[in-house]
C-alpha positions as CSV (number, residue, x, y, z in Angstrom):
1,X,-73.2,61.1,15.6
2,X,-73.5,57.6,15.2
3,X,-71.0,54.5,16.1
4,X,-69.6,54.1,12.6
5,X,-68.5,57.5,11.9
6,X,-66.4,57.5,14.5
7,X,-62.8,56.7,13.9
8,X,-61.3,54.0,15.8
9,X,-57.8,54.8,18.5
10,X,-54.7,53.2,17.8
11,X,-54.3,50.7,20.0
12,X,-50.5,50.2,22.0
13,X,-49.0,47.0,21.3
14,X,-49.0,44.0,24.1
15,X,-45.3,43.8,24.8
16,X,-43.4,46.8,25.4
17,X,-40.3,48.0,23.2
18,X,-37.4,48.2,25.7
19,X,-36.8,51.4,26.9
20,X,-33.0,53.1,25.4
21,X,-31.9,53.2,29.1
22,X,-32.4,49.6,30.0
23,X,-28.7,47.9,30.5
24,X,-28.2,44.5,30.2
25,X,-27.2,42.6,33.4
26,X,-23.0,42.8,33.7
27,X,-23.0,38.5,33.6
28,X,-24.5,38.2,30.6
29,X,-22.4,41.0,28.8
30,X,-19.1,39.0,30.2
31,X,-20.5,35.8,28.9
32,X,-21.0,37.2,25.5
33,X,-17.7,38.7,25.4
34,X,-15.9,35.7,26.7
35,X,-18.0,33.6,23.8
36,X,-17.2,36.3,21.1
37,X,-13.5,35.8,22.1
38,X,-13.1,32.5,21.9
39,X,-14.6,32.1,18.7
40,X,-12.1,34.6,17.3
41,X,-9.6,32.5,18.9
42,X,-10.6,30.0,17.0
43,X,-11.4,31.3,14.0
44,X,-7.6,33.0,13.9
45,X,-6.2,29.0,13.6
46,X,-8.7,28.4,10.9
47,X,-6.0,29.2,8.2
48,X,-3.2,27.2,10.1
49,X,-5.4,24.1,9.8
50,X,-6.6,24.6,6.2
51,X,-2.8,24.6,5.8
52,X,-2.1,21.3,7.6
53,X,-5.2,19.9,5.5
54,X,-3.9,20.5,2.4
55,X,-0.4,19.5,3.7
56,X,-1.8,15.9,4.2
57,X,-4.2,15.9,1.0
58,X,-0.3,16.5,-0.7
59,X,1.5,14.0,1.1
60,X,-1.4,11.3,0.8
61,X,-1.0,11.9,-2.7
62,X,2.3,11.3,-2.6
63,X,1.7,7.8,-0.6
64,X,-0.7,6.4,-2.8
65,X,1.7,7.3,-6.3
66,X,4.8,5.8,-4.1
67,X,2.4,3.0,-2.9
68,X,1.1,2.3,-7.0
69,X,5.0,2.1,-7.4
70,X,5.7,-0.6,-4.7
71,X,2.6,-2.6,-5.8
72,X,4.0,-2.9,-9.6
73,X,7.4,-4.2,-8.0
74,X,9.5,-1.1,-7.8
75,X,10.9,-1.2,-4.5
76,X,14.8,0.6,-4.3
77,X,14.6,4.0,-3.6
78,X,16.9,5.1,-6.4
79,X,14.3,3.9,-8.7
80,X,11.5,5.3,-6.9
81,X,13.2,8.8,-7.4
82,X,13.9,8.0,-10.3
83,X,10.0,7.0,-11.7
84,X,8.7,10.0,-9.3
85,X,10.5,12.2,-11.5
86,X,9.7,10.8,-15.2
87,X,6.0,10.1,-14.2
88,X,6.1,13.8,-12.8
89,X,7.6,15.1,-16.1
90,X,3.9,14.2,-17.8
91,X,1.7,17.2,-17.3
92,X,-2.1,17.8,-17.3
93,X,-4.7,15.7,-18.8
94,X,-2.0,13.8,-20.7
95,X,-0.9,11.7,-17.5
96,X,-2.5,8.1,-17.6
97,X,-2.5,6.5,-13.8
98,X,0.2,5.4,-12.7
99,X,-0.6,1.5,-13.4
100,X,-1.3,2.3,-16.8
101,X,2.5,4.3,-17.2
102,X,4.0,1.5,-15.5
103,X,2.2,-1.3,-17.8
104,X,4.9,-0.3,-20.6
105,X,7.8,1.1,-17.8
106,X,10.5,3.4,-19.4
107,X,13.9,1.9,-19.9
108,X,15.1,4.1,-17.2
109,X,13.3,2.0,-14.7
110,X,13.4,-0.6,-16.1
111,X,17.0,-2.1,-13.8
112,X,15.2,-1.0,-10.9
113,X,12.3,-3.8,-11.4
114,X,12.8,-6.9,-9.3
115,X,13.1,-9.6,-11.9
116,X,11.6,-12.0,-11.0
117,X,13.3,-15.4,-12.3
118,X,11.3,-18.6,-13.5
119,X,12.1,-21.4,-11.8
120,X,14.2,-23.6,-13.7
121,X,13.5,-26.6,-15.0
122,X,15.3,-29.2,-13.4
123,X,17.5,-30.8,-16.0
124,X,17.4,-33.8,-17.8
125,X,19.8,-36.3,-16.5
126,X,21.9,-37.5,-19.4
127,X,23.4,-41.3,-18.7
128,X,27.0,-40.9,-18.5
129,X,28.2,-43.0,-22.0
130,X,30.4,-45.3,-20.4
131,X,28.3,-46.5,-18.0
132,X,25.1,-47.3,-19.3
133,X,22.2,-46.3,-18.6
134,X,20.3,-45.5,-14.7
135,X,17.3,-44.8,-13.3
136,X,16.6,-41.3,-13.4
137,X,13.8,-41.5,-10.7
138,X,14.4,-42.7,-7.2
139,X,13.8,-46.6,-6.2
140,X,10.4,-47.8,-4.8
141,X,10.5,-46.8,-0.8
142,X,12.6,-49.2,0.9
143,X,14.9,-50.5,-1.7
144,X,18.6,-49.8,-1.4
145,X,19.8,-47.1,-3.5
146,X,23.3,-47.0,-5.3
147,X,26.1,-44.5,-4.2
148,X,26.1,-43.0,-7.8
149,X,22.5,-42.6,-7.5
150,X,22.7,-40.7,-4.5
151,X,25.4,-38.3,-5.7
152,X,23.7,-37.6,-8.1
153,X,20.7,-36.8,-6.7
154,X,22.3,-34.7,-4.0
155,X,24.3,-32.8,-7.0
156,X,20.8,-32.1,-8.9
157,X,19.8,-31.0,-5.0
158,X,22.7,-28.7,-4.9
159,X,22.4,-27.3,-8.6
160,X,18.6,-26.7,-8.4
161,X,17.8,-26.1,-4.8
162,X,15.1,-28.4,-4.9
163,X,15.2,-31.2,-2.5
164,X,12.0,-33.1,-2.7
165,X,13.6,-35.7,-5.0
166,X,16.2,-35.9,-2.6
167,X,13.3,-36.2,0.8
168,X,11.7,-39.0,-1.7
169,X,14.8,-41.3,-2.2
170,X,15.7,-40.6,1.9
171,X,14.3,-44.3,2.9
172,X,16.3,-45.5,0.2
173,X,19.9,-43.8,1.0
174,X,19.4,-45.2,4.4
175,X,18.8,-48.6,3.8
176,X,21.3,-48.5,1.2
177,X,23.6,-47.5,4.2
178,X,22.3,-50.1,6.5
179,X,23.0,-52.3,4.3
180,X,26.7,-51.6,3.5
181,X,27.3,-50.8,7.0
């Protein structure tokens, strides 16, 4: 017979299949168990965390709704409760953000704004009749001022709250006193 007829033998394979009877060294088991353990250890607190997670995705909700409040000028916490609960009452896909509610406010909330008052104008002075007519403006640095003068800048002080007519005419008032004095 010649080479080619000849079928060829199987041949066995480089690296050995382990044997059924080979153990695996004690260490190494332990170490496997001890990892296997502690990542069911872990994995047990998974659902306490995912818990906690969406605890404080609720409650920084909550802060950045209260904190949209604050920013528009709602700051007593009656009112707060109190736009909490209408701006709650608007469900779904209907809700606009909470700057856009607050841009036309309910009348409910509406006491719970702080007003905030224009400055007044400070009033015209009005020459008292009898006496003719003053200066509504304080003297020239330096000059004496009268006594009526000076009441009645300190009254418009007192009535308005602004005194920086008042610090103007100060050089004045004093030499007005040195001079009396």
């Amino acid at each position: 017979m010649s080479d080619e007829e000849k079928t060829p033998e199987p041949t066995t394979p480089a690296t050995p299949e382990p044997a059924a009877n080979e153990a695996v060294p004690y260490a190494r088991f332990a170490e496997v168990l001890e990892e296997r353990n502690q990542l069911r250890e872990v994995a047990s607190g998974l659902p306490d965390l995912q818990q906690k997670i969406e605890g404080f995705e609720t409650e920084r909700k909550s802060w950045a709704v209260d904190r949209e409040f604050m920013t528009a000028g709602l700051t007593d916490t009656e009112g707060l409760d109190v736009a909490k609960y209408l701006y709650g009452k608007i469900e779904g896909e209907a809700r606009p953000t909470v700057s856009d509610w607050l841009a036309t406010p309910p009348k409910a909330l509406a006491g719970y704004f702080k007003q905030t008052a224009p400055t007044p104008a400070a009033p015209a002075l009005v020459p008292d009749a009898n006496k003719g007519t003053t200066a509504t403006s304080a003297p020239a640095t330096g000059e004496p001022i009268s006594a009526d003068m000076t009441r009645q800048i300190v009254q418009e002080a007192v009535k308005t709250g602004d005194w920086s007519r008042y610090r103007e005419a100060r050089d004045a008032i004093l030499a007005a006193a040195r001079k009396v004095g």
